[in-house]
C-alpha positions in Angstrom: 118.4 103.5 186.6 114.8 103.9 185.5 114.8 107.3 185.0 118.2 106.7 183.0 116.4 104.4 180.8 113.4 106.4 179.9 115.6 110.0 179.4 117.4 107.9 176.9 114.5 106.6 175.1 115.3 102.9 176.2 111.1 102.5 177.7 112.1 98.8 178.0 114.7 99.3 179.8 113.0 101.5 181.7 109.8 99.5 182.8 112.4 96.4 183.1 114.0 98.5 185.6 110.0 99.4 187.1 109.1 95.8 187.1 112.3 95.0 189.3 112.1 97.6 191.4 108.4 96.4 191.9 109.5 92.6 192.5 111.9 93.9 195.2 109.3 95.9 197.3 111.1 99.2 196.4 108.2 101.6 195.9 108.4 104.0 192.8 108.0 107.9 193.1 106.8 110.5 191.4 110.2 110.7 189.7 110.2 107.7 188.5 107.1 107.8 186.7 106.9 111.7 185.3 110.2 110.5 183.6 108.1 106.9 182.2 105.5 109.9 181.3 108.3 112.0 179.5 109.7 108.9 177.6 106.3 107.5 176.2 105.0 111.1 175.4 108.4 111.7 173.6 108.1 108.6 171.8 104.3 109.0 170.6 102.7 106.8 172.9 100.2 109.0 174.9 98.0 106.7 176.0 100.7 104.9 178.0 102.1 108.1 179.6 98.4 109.0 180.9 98.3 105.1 181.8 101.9 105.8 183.7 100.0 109.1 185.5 97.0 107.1 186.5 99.4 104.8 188.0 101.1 107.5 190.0 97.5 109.0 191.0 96.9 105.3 192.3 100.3 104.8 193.8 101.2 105.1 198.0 105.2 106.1 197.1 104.5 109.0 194.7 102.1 111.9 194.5 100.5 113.8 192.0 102.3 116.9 192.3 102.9 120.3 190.0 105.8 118.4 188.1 103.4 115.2 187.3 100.3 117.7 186.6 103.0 119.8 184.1 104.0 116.8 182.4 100.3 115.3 181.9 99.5 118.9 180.4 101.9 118.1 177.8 100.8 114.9 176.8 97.6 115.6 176.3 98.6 118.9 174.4 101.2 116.5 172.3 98.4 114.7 171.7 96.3 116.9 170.3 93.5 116.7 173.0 93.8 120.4 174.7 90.5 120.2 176.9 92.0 117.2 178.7 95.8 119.6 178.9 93.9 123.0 179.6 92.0 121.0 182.6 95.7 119.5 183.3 97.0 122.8 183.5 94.3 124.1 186.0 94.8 121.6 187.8 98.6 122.7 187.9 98.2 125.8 188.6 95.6 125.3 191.5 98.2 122.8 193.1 101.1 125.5 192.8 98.4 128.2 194.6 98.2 125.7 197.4 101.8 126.2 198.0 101.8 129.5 197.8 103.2 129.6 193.7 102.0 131.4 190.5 100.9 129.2 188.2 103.7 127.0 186.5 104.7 128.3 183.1 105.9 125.0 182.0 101.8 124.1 181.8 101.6 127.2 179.8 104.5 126.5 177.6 102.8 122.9 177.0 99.6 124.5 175.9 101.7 127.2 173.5 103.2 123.9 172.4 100.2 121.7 171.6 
């Protein structure tokens, strides 16, 4: 349902859903907030979707991974701040070498982007 609400554009609905999920001891994961990261990056608000990404670095259920790293890339390149994205996308790309992975072009594509 969270990730429902945030694809649609409904970020109330969406942290509603968060705050319940919270309040019933069911832990969020990294799904759950690369989606809240998607929605407020698609609706302007960059500073929350690096606010929802600190969150996830913080949280015990979810795990900064390539998808989280890709999708911080292109907030900060949405937002106009492409140190913060290139360092993003290095930071993608050095997690996809752990696993054995070329670099992620959807970190590129952010930075084309901007």
């Amino acid at each position: 349902p969270c990730r429902a609400h945030a694809c649609s554009g409904d970020l109330e609905g969406a942290l509603a859903v968060l705050a319940s999920m919270r309040m019933d001891g069911v832990a969020p994961d990294g799904t759950v907030f690369t989606s809240l990261m998607k929605g407020f990056r698609q609706a302007g608000q960059h500073a929350r979707a690096v606010e929802t990404f600190e969150q996830l670095a913080a949280s015990r259920s979810g795990c900064v991974d390539v998808v989280a790293l890709n999708c911080l890339t292109a907030v900060h390149a949405s937002a106009g701040s492409m140190a913060a994205a290139e360092a993003a996308a290095a930071r993608a790309a050095e997690a996809a070498a752990k696993l054995g992975h070329a670099p992620p072009p959807e970190a590129t594509y952010a930075l084309i982007q901007g």
